[in-house]
matplotlib code that plots the C-alpha trace (Angstrom):
import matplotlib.pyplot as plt

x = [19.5, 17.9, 18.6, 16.6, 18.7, 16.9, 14.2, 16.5, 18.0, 14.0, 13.4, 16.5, 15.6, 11.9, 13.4, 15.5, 12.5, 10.9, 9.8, 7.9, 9.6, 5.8, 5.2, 4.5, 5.9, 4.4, 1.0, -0.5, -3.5, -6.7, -8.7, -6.1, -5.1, -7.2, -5.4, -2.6, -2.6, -3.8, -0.9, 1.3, 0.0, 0.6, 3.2, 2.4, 4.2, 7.5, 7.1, 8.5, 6.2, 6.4, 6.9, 9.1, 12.0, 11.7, 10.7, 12.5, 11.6, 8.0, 8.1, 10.0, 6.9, 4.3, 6.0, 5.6, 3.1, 2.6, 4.0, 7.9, 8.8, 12.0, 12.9, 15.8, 16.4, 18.7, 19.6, 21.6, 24.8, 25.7, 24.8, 21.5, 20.7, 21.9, 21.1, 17.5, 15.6, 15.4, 13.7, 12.6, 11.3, 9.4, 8.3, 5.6, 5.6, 1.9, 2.0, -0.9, -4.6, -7.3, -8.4, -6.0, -2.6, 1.1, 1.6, 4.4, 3.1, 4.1, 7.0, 6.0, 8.3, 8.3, 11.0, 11.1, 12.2, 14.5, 14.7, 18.5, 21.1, 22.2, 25.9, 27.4, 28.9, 25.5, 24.1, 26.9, 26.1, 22.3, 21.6, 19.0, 19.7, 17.4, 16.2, 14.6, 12.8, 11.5, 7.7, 8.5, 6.9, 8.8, 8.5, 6.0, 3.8, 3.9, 5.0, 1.1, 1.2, 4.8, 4.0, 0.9, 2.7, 5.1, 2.3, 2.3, 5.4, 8.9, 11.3, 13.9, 16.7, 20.7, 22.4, 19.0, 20.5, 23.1, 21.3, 18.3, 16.4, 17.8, 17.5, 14.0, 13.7, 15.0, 13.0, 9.7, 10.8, 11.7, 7.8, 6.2, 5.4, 6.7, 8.1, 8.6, 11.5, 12.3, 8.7, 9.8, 11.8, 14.6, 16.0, 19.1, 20.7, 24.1, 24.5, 23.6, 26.1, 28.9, 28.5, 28.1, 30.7, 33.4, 35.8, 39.2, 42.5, 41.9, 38.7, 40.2, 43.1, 40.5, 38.8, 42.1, 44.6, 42.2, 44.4, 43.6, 45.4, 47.8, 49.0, 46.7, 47.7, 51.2, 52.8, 54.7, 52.0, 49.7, 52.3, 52.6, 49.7, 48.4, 51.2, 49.6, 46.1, 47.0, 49.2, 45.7, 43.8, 46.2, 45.1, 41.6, 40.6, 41.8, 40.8, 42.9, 45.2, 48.4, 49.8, 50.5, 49.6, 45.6, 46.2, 46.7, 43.5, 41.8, 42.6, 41.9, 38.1, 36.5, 37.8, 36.9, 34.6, 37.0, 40.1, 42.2, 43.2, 42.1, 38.5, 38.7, 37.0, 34.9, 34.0, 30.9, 30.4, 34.1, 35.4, 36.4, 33.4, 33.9, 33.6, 33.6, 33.5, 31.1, 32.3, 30.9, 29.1, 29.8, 32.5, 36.0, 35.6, 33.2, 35.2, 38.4, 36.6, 35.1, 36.8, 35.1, 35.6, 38.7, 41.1, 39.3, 42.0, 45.0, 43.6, 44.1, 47.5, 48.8, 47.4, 47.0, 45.7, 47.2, 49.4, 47.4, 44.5, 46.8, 48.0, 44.5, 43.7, 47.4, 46.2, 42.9, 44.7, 46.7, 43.5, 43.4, 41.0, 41.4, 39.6, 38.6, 40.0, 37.4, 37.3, 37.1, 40.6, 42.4, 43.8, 43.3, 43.1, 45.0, 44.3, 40.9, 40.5, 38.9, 37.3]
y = [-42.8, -43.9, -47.1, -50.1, -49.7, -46.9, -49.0, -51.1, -48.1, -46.8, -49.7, -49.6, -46.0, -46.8, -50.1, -47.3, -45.3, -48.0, -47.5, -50.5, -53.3, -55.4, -57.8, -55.2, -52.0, -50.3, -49.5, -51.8, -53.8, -55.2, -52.1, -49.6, -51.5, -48.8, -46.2, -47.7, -48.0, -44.2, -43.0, -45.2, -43.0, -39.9, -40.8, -39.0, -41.2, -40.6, -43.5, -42.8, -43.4, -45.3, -42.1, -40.9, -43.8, -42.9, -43.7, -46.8, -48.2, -47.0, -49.4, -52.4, -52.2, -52.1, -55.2, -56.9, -60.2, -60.4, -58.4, -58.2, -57.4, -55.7, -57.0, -56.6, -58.9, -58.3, -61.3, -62.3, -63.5, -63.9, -68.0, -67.9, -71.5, -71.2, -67.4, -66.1, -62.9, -59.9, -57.3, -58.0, -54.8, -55.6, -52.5, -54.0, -53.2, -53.9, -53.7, -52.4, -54.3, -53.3, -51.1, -49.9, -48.2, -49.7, -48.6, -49.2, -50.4, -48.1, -50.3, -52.6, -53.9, -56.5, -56.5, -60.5, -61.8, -64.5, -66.4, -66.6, -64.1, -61.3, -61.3, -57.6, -58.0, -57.8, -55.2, -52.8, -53.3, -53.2, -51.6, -54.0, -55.9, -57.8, -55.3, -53.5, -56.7, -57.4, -58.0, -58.9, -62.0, -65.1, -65.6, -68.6, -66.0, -64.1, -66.3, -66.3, -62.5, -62.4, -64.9, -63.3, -60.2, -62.4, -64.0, -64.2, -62.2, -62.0, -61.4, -58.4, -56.6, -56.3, -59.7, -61.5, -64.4, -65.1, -64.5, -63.1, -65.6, -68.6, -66.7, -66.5, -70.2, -71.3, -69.2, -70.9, -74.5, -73.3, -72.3, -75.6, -73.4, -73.9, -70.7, -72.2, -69.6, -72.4, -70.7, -67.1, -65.1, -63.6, -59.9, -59.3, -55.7, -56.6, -59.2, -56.1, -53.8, -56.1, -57.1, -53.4, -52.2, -54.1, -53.7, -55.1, -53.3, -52.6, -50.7, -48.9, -47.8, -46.2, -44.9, -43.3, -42.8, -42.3, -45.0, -48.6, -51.9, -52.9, -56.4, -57.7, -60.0, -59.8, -59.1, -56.3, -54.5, -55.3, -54.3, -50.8, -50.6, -51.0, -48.4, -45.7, -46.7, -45.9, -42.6, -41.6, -42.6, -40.0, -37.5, -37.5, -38.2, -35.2, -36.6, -40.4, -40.3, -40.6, -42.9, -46.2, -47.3, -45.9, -47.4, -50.7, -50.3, -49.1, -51.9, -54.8, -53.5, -56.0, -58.7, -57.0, -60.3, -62.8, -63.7, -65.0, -64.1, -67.7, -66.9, -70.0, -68.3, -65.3, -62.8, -63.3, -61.1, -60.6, -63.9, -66.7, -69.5, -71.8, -70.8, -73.9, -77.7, -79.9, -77.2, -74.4, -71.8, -73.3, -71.3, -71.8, -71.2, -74.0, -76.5, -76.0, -76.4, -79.9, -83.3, -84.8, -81.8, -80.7, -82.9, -81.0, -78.7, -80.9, -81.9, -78.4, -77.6, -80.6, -80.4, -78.0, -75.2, -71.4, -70.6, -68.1, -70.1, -72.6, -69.3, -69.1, -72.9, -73.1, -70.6, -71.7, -75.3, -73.4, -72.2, -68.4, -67.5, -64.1, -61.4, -58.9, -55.3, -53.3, -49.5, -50.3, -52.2, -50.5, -54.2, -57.9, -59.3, -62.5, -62.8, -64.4, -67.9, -70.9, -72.2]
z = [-90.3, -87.5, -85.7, -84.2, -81.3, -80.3, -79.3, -76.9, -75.6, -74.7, -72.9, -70.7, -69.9, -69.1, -66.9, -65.2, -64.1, -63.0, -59.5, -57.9, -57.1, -57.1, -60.8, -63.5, -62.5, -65.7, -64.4, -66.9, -66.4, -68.4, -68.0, -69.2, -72.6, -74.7, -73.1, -73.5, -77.2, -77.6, -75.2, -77.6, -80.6, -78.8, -77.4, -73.8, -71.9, -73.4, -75.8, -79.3, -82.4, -85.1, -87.1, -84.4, -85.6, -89.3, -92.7, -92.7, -89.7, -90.5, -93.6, -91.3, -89.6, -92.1, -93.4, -90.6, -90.4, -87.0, -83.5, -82.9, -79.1, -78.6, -74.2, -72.1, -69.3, -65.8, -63.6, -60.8, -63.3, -66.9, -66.8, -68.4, -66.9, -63.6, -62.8, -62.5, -63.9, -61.8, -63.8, -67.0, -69.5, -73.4, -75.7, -78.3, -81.7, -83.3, -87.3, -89.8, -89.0, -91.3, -88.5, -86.6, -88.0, -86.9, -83.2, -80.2, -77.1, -73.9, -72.0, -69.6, -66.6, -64.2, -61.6, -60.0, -56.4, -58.3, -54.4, -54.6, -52.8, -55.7, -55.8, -55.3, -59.2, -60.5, -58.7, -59.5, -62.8, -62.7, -59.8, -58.2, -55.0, -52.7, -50.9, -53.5, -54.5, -51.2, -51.7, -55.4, -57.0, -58.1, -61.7, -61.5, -60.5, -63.2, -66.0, -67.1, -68.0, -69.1, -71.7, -72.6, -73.7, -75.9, -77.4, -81.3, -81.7, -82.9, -80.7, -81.1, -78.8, -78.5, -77.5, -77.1, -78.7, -76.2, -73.6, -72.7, -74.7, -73.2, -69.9, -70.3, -71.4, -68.3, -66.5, -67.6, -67.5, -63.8, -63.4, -65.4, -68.4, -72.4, -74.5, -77.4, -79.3, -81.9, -83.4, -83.5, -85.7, -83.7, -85.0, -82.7, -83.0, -81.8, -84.8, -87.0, -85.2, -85.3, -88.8, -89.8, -87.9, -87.4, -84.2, -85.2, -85.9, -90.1, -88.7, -86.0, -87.7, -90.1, -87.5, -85.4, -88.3, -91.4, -93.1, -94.4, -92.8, -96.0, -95.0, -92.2, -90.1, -90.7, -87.6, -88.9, -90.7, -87.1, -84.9, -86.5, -86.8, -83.5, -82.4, -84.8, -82.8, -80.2, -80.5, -82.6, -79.5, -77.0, -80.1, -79.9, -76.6, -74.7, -71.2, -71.8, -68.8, -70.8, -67.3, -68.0, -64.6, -65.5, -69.1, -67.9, -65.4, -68.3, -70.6, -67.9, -67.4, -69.7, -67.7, -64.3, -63.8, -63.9, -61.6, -64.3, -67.8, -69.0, -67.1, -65.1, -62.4, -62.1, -59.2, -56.9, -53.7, -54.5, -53.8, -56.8, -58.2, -60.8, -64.5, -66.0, -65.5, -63.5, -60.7, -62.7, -60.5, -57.2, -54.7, -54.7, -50.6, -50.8, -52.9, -50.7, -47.7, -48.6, -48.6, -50.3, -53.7, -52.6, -54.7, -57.8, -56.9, -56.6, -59.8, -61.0, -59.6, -61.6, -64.6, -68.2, -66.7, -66.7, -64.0, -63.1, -62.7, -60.1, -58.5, -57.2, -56.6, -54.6, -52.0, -51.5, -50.5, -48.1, -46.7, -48.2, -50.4, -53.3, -52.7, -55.7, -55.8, -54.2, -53.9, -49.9, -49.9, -52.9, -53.1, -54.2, -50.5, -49.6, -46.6, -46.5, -45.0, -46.5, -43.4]

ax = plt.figure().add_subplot(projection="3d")
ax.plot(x, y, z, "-o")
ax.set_aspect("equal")
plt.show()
């Protein structure tokens, strides 16, 4: 069967081919709308049909009472207040009119100059950094358009809820401008795939082993169990370096963003800013180097926070500031000062 996430997966892949780095990078403007919607029914320009997706999706569609547009947003940082848009990609889906049959829209992408420096963390993830938005308009200049191509639709896409949504909110209160999402019906794929299939250990012992979880949550039956995972992980994946050294790299990638286990800082242009708190987003560099914010961190070292956490605080008192592992040093760097 075929899944709504391949609609979110065509969008990134448009995004990726891009181009431009000026507004709407899709080529789209009034006078091309008609051929537009007939390369949509071809599908020409490498967008997929409705008939493409399947039978299913084809009746999802026909059901539908008004527009639903599946978007995918990158920004300068996960904080969808503080961080701004920097390319921004929607495919529309048009149901059944009484004279036109259900059709998907050809992609459209903006990329946006969001005015603030792109830390190197986002842009090895995304790809984008200033320079390739040089010439790019601010949102404000575009917010017009943008919300005209959300107008009168649901909204759809994986982890739009969390983020991109809010993001995009922010983004328009930013410009003077009201997007209103409390009036749409939001469909968000990564609900779906979560609910539908679930990542704990009962599931991937199933997965691995082929076997189901008898007492979960007992720290017997988990603690076997996780052993078994594992050994049936070595099994099927041929190429797992079977190193524990690579293992343990491995296994710390999902908190490659942050300094700490407890996430009380993350990374930005390698160096520690505050994840939470009244702090949160501003530079550790920064904080230690002003009187005025610096007992923040004497604060810290003496109170309920991890010891990890203080490790970092302590040496940006004594006036050295972490540095992230890099491919360039091969190391977390000390040796950084605060001044």
């Amino acid at each position: 069967m075929i899944s709504l996430l391949r609609l979110k997966q065509f969008a990134t892949s448009m995004k990726r081919r891009g181009g431009g780095a000026r507004g709407d990078v899709s080529g789209d403007n009034g006078s091309d709308r008609t051929s537009r919607a007939s390369s949509a029914a071809s599908g020409d320009d490498g967008t997929p049909t409705v008939a493409d997706l399947g039978p299913r999706f084809s009746r999802f569609v026909t059901g539908l009472s008004r527009p639903i547009v599946f978007f995918d947003i990158e920004a300068t940082g996960p904080d969808p207040i503080a961080d701004r848009i920097v390319e921004l990609s929607i495919v529309r889906v048009e149901p059944p009119s009484t004279t036109e049959p259900a059709r998907i829209e050809p992609a459209r992408t903006w990329r946006i100059d969001p005015q603030v420096r792109i830390p190197s963390e986002a842009s090895e993830i995304h790809g984008i950094t200033n320079g390739d938005l040089r010439g790019a308009p601010q949102f404000a200049a575009v917010a017009d358009e943008i919300a005209a191509a959300f107008a009168g639709a649901d909204l759809a896409g994986f982890s739009v809820t969390r983020f991109d949504v809010r993001i995009l909110q922010a983004e328009f209160v930013r410009a003077g401008r009201v997007f209103d999402a409390a009036r749409t019906r939001i469909l968000d794929t990564q609900v779906i795939y979560h609910q539908r299939e679930p990542r704990n250990l009962a599931a991937a012992l199933r997965f691995y082993c082929g076997k189901q979880l008898e007492g979960a949550h007992g720290a017997r039956a988990d603690t076997i169990a996780s052993l078994e995972v594992f050994a049936g992980q070595l099994e099927r994946y041929a190429d797992l370096d079977a190193d524990l050294d690579s293992l343990h790299a491995l296994s710390a990638l999902h908190n490659d963003a942050y300094c700490d286990v407890s996430r009380r800082f993350s990374w930005r242009d390698n160096e520690p800013v505050f994840n939470f708190g009244r702090l949160r987003g501003k530079s550790l560099r920064w904080v230690a180097g002003d009187p005025v914010e610096r007992p923040y961190l004497r604060w810290m070292v003496e109170g309920n926070f991890e010891e990890d956490a203080k490790d970092i605080v302590r040496e940006a008192l004594r006036g050295r500031i972490r540095r992230r592992l890099t491919r360039e040093t091969g190391v977390v760097s000390r040796d950084s000062t605060a001044s």
